[in-house]
C-alpha positions in Angstrom: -98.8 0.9 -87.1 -99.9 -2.8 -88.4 -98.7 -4.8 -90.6 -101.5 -4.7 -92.9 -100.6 -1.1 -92.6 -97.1 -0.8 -93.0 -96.5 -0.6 -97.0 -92.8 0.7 -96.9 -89.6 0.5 -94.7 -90.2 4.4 -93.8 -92.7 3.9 -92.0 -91.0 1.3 -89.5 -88.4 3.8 -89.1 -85.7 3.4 -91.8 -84.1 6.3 -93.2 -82.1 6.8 -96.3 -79.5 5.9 -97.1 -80.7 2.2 -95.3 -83.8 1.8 -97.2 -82.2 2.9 -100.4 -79.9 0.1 -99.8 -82.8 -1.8 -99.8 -84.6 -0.8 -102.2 -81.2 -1.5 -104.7 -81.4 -4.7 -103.0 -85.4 -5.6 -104.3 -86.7 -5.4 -101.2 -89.1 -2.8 -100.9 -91.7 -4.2 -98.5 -91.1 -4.8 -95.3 -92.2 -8.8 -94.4 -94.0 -9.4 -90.8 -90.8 -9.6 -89.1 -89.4 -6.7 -90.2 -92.5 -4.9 -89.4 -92.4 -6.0 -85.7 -88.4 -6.1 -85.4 -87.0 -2.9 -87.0 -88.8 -0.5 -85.1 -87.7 -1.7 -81.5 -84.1 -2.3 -82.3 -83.9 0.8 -83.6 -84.8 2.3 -80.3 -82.4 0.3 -78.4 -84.3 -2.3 -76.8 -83.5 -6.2 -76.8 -85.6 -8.4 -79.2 -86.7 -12.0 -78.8 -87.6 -12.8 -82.8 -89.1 -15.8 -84.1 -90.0 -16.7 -87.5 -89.2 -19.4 -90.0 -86.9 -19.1 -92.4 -87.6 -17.5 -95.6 -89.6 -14.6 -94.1 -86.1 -12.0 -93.8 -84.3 -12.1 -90.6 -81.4 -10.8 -91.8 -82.6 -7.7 -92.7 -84.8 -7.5 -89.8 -81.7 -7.2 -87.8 -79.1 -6.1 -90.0 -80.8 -2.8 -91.6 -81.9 -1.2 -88.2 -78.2 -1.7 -86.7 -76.5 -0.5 -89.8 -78.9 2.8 -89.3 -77.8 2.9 -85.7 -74.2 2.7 -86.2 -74.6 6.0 -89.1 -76.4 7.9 -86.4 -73.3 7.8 -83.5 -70.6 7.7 -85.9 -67.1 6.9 -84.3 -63.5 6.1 -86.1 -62.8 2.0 -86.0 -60.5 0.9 -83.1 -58.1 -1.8 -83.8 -58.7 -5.1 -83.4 -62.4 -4.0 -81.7 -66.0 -5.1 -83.4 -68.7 -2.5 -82.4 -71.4 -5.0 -83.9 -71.0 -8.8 -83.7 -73.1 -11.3 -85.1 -73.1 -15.2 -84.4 -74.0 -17.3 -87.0 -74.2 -21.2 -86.8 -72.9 -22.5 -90.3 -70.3 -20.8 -92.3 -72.5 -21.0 -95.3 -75.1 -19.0 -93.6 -72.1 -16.3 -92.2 -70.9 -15.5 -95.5 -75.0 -15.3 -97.0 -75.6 -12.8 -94.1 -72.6 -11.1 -94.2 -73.2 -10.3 -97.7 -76.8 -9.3 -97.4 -75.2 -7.2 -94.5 -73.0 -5.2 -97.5 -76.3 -4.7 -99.0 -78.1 -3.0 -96.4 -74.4 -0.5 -95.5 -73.6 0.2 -99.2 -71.5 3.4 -99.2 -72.0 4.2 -95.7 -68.1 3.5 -95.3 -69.3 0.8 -92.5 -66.7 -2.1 -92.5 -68.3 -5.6 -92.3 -66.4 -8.4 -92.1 -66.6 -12.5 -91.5 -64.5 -14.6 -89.7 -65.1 -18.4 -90.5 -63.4 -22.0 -89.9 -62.4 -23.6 -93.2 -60.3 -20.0 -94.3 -57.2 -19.3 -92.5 -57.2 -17.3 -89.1 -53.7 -14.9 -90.2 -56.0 -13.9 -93.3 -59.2 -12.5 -90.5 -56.8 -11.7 -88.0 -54.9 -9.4 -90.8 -58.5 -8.2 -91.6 -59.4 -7.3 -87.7 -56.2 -5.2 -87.4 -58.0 -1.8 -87.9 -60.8 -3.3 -86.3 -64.3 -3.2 -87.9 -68.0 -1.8 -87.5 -69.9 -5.3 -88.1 -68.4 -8.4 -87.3 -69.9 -11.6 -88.7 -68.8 -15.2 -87.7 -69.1 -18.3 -86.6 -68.7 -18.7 -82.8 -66.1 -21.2 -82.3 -63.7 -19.3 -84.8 -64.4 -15.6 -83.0 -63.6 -17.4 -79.7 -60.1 -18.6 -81.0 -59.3 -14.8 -82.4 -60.6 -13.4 -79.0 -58.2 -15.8 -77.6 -55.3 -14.9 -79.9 -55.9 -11.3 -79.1 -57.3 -10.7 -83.0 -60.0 -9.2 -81.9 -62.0 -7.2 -78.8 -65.5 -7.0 -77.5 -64.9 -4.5 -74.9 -66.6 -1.5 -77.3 -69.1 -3.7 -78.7 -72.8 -2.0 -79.0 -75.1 -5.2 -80.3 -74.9 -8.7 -80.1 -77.1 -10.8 -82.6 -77.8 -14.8 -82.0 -79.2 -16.0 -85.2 -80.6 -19.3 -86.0 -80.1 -19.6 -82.1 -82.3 -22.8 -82.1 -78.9 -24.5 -84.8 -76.5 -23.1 -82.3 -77.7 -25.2 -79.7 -78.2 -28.3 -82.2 -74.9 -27.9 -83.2 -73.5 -27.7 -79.9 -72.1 -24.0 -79.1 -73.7 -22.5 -75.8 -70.4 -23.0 -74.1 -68.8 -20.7 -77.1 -71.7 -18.3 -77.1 -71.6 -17.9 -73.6 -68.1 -17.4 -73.9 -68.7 -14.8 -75.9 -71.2 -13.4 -74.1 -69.0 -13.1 -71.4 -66.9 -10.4 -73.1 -69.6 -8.1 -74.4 -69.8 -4.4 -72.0 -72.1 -4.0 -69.3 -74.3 -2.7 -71.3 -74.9 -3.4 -74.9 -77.9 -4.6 -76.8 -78.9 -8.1 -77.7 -81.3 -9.9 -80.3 -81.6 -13.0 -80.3 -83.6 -14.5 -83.9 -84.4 -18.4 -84.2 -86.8 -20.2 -86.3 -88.3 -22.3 -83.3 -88.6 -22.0 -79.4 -87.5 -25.1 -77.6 -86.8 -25.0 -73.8 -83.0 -24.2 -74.7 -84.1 -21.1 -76.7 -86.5 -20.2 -73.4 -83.2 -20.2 -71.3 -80.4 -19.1 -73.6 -83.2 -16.0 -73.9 -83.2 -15.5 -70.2 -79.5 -16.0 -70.2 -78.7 -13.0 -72.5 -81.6 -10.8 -72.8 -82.5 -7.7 -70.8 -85.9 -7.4 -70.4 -86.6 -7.7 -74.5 -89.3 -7.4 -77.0 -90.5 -10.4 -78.6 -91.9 -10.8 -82.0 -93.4 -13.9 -83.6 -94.5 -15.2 -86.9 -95.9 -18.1 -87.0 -95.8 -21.1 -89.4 -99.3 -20.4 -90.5 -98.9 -16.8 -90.3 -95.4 -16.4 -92.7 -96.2 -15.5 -95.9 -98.3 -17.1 -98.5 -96.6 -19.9 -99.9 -96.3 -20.0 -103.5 -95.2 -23.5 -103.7 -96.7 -26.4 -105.1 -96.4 -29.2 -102.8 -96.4 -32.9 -104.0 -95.4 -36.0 -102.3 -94.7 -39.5 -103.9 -95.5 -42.6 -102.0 -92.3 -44.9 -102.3 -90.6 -47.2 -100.0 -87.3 -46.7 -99.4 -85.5 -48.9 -101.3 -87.4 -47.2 -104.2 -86.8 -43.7 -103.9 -83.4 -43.7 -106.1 -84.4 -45.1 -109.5 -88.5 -43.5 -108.6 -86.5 -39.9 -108.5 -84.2 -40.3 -111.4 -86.9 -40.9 -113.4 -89.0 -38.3 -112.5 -86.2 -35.9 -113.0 -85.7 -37.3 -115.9 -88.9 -35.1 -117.2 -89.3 -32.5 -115.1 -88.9 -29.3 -116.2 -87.3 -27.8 -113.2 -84.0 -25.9 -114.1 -82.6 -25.4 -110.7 -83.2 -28.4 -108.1 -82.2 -28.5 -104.5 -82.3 -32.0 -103.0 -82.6 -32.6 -99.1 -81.4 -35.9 -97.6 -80.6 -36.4 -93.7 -77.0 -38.8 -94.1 -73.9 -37.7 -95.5 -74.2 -41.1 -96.9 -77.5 -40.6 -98.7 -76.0 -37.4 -100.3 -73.4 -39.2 -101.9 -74.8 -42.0 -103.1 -77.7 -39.7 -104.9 -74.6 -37.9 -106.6 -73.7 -40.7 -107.9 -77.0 -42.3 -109.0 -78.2 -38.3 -110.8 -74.7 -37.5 -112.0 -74.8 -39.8 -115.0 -77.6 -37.3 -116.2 -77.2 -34.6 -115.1 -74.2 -31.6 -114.2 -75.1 -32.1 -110.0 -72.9 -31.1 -107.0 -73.0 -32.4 -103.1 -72.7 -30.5 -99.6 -72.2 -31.7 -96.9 -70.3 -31.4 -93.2 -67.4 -33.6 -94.3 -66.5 -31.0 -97.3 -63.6 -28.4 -96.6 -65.3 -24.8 -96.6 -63.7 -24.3 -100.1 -65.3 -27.2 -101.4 -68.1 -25.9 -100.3 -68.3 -22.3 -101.4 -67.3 -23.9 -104.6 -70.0 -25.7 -105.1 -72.4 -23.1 -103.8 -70.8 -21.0 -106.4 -71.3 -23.4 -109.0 -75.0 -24.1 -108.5 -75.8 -20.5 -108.3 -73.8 -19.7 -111.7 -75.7 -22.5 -113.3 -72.8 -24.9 -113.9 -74.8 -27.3 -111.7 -78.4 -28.2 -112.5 -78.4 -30.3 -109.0 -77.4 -29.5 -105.3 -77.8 -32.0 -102.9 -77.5 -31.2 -99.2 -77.6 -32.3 -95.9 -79.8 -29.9 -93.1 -77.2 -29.0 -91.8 -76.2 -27.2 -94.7 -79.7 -26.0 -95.3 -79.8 -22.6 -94.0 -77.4 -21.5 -95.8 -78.4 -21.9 -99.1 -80.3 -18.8 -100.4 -80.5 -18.8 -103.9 -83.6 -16.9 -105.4 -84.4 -19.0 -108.6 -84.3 -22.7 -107.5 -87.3 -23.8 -108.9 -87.5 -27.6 -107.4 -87.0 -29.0 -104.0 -86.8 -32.5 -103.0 -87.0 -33.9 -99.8 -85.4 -37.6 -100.1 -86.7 -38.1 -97.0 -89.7 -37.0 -94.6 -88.1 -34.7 -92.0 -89.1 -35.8 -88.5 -89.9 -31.9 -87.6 -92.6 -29.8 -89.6 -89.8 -26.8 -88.8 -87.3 -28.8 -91.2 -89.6 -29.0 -93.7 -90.8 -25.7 -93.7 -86.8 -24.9 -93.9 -86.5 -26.9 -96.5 -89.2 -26.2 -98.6 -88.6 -22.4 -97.6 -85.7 -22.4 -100.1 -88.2 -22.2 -103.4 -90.6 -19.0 -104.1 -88.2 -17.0 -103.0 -88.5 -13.4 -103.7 -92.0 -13.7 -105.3 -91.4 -16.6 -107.7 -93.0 -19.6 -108.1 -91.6 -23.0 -106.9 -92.5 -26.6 -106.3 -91.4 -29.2 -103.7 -91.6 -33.0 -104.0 -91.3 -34.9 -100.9 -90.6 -38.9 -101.1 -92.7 -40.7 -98.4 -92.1 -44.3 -97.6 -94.2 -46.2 -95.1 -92.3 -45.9 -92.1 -92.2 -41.8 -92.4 -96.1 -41.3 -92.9 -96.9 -40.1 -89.2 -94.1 -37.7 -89.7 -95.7 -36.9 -92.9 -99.3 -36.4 -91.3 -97.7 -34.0 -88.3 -96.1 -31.9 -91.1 -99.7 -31.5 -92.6 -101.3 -31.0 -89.2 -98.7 -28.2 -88.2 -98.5 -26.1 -91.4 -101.9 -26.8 -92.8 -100.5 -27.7 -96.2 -102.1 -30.8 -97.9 -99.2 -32.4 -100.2 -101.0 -33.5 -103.5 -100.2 -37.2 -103.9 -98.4 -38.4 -107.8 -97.5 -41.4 -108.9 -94.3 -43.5 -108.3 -92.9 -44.4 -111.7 -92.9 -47.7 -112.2 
């Protein structure tokens, strides 16, 4: 089987009720990933998986272990996870988790999400009867492991995703923690958007002998994104993007900035305009899911982020993205950028470039062999 083969998730080895899940879902062809991922971790084996983001990790991963758990049915044990996946954000946790209801739709699998920001009673209540998929961020599962909430002892699969923002963010110590507690044997995939050194170890840390699977910048699929930049120095870029916002037709704009400080203070400048909204790492999580909730209901036209927050935000119909600044890696960008044309729509990107960030701008072009069409700065 190839990809340029491989027209439907039956043929990677997906069964019903999975790929009718899918299918209810709007996903009904299987992306690269999926066509390297699914059939391996269906048979068992340890994958090594790396892709941007955008090109459907989750369900990758998440529909070839539901389909394993259906075929060696077994009654939940309290307080015991027989799947557990690591997420880095709690944005991104509660997006997977609920992709992961998506692919077990009434299989009567039990998934469930253990986060920071939401109070531990309320997850350890939930992990009473024990569960079949466990999703959550790793320095909450270690506190409920070490409140006796939950158990790893039965635990089949362990997925690391967005390992490469585990280790930016600082938990190896949790993860290998975690790791720590897993059976003998058990299997492990491991997905990440890039490979540095610390993905090369962590992978020889927890993997037996794996599969790996790539998909490249240049090989994820077609953009359909119109790619702009605006030249602008710095002390600029404020009053140069209010205007152009000011008559662009976008109807749904996601806006990048690297500070806390910079999201803020963009707030403040749009929201006299416009209904906008700000995420960022200082927010309490319900603050946060608020606002997701808000932008993705429409009661906010504007969502400004920091990276961090950036993989967690997957919303089909934002039709704009802004980068206020250049990212200093072409992955970032691609992240960024990854979060329009979603799901076969169209989308557009606008990327303001001061002087100081045009090398970085030049490397993103090199690496991803987009050319950004230059437009003019307002005056």
């Amino acid at each position: 089987m190839t990809e340029d083969s491989c027209t439907s998730f039956a043929e990677t080895g997906l069964a019903t009720p999975v790929g009718d899940n899918l299918s209810r879902m709007g996903v009904r062809i299987p992306s690269p990933i999926q066509i390297q991922a699914i059939p391996p971790i269906l048979a068992g084996r340890d994958v090594e998986g790396i892709a941007p983001t955008g090109t459907g990790k989750t369900v990758a991963f998440a529909a070839p272990l539901t389909q394993r758990l259906l075929a060696a049915p077994q009654e939940r044990t309290p307080h015991l996870a027989r799947i557990v996946c690591l997420s880095p954000t709690r944005e991104l946790a509660n997006q997977t988790g609920g992709a992961w209801r998506g692919c077990a739709r009434g299989t009567g699998l039990k998934v469930t999400v253990a986060i920071g920001g939401v109070p531990k009673a309320r997850q350890a209540r939930d992990l009473e009867a024990g569960t079949d998929i466990l999703v959550a961020t790793p320095g909450r599962l270690v506190d409920l492991m070490s409140d006796g909430a939950v158990a790893l002892e039965q635990t089949v699969a362990l997925v690391v995703d967005e390992a490469d923002r585990m280790l930016d963010l600082g938990f190896i110590d949790d993860m290998m923690a975690i790791a720590s507690r897993l059976p003998v044997t058990h299997q492990t995939l491991l997905f990440s958007a890039t490979m540095p050194d610390g993905i090369v170890e962590l992978g020889r840390k927890l993997l037996h002998k794996p599969v790996r699977v790539k998909v490249d910048i240049t090989d994820a699929p077609p953009p359909r994104i119109r790619q702009q930049v605006m030249f602008v120095p710095s002390r600029r870029k404020v009053p140069a993007l209010v205007s152009f916002l000011s008559t662009h037709p976008a109807r749904r704009i996601l806006i990048f900035t690297q500070t806390r400080r910079q999201a803020d203070d963009l707030a403040k400048a749009l929201g006299r305009d416009m209904a906008c909204g700000v995420m960022h790492g200082e927010h309490t999580q319900a603050r946060r899911e608020r606002t997701l909730r808000d932008f993705r209901d429409h009661r906010l036209h504007v969502l400004i982020a920091t990276d961090v927050m950036a993989r967690g935000i997957d919303i089909e119909d934002v039709t704009l993205v802004v980068n206020y600044d250049i990212p200093a890696l072409p992955e970032s960008y691609v992240h960024r950028v990854g979060r329009t044309a979603r799901a076969g729509r169209q989308g557009s990107a606008l990327s303001l470039c001061a002087p100081e960030e045009r090398l970085a701008l030049k490397e993103i072009e090199r690496v991803t062999g987009a050319r950004l069409k230059a437009i003019e700065a307002p005056v």
